[in-house]
N, C-alpha and C positions, 0 to 999 in steps of 0.2 A: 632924440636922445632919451626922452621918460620911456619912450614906449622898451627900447633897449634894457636900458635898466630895469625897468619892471618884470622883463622875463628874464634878465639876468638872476634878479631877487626870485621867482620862480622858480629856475633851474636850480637856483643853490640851495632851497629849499627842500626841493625834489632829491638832489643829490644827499643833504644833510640824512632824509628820512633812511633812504635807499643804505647807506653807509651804517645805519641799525639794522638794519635787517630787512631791508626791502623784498616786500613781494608774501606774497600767498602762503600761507600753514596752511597744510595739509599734509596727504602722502600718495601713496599710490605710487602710480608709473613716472610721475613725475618729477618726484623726487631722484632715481634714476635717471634723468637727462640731466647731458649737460649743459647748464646754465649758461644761457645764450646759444645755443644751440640751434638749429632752424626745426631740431623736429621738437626740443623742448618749446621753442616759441608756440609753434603750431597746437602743442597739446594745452598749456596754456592759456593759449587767445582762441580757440575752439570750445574751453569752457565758457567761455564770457555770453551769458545769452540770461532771457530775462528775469530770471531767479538768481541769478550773479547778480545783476546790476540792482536789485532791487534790495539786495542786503551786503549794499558796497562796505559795509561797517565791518563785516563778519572779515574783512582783508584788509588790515588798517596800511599793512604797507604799496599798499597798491593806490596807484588815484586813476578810476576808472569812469569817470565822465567829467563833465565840466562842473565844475563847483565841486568835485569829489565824489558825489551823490544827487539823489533824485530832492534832498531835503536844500541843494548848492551851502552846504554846511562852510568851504572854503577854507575851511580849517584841518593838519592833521591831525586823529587821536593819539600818535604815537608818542610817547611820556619821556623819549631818551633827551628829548632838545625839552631845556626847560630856561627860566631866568637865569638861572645857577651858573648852567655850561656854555650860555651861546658867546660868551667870551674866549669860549677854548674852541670854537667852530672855527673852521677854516673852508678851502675850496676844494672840492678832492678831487675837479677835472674842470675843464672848462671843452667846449665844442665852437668853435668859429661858421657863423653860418655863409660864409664868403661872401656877404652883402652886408651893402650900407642899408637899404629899405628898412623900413617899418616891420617890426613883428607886436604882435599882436594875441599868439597861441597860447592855450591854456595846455601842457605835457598834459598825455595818459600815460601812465605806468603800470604795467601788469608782469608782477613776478621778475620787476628788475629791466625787463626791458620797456625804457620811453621812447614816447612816438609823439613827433611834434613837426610844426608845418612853420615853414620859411618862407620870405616873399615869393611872391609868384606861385605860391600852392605847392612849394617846393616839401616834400613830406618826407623825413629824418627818423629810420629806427636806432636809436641806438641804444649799447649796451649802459645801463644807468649806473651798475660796481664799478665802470672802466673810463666810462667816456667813448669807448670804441664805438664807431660809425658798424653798424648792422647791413643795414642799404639804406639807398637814397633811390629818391622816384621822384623824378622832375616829369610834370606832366607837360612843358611844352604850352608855355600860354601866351601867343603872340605880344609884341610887347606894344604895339599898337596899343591895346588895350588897358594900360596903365592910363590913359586921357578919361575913361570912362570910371573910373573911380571915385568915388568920394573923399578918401582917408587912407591913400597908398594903395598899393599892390598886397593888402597882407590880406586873411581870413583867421579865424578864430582858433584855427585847430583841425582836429580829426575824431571822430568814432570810431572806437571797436565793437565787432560784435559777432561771433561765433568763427573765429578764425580772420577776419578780414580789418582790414583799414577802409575807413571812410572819410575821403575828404571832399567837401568839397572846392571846387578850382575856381579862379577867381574870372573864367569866361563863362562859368554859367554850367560847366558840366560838373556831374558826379560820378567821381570815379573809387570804384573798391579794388584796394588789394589787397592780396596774399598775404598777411602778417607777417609772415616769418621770412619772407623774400623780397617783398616791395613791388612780384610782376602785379599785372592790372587782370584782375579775375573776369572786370566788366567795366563800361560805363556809359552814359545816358548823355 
């Protein structure tokens, strides 16, 4: 039940940020898509490579690793949520992951759309303004395998990084996909 609540309080947090203005300044071609889009995703999560991640500050509405950053700062910079207003904060979606299990994920968010992992390595893109489900990628992890666990069936999360999702699964494989679709580009 903490572990729930705890990404509950994550999501809502993610969501509060996202609701000011979630995601990337800039311009270019990308401003031009639309917003959740698979080819706006793609332009997006194609820039994320390591001069991105390494001045994750320079995108406050974005959370582009674990901890936010490479400094795991854990904190957002964005000034809209302060002591003042979090009494006027509400829920602005919620997403049901259709399991009781353990989660455990740290969200990435990049330019609005979050990527987050469910039990069983179950990986969730969704729209972060809406709530709307993007895709889902169930990689299929015998369920035998929940005995071999230490602390559920969950894992920490997912990597982005020049266009792809990285999770890894709770048998032991690594599997990358397509950002902006959820298919399986490769895995090991």
């Amino acid at each position: 039940m903490m572990k729930k609540k705890f990404l509950y309080a994550i999501v809502c947090l993610v969501l509060t940020f996202c609701s000011f203005g979630c995601g990337s300044k800039g311009g270019g071609e990308t401003n031009k898509l639309k917003k959740g889009s698979p080819e706006h995703i793609q332009a997006v999560t194609q820039a994320i490579d390591d001069a991105r991640l390494l001045k994750a500050e320079a995108s406050p509405g974005d959370w582009l690793s674990y901890g936010l950053n490479y400094s795991e700062n854990r904190f957002s910079p964005l000034k809209e949520v302060s002591t003042e207003n979090v009494k006027d904060l509400g829920l602005a979606w919620q997403y049901e992951l259709k399991s009781v299990r353990g989660v455990e994920a740290t969200p990435i968010v990049v330019d609005g759309i979050m990527y987050t992992t469910g039990p069983w390595s179950v990986v969730y893109a969704l729209d972060a303004r809406s709530g709307k489900l993007i895709w889902e990628y169930d990689p299929q992890v015998p369920r035998e395998y929940a005995e071999k666990g230490c602390c559920d069936v969950v894992n920490r999360g997912v990597a982005i990084y020049k266009g792809k999702v990285y999770v890894g699964v709770f048998d032991g494989r690594l599997v990358a996909l397509d950002a902006s679709n959820g298919k399986v580009v490769w895995e090991n």
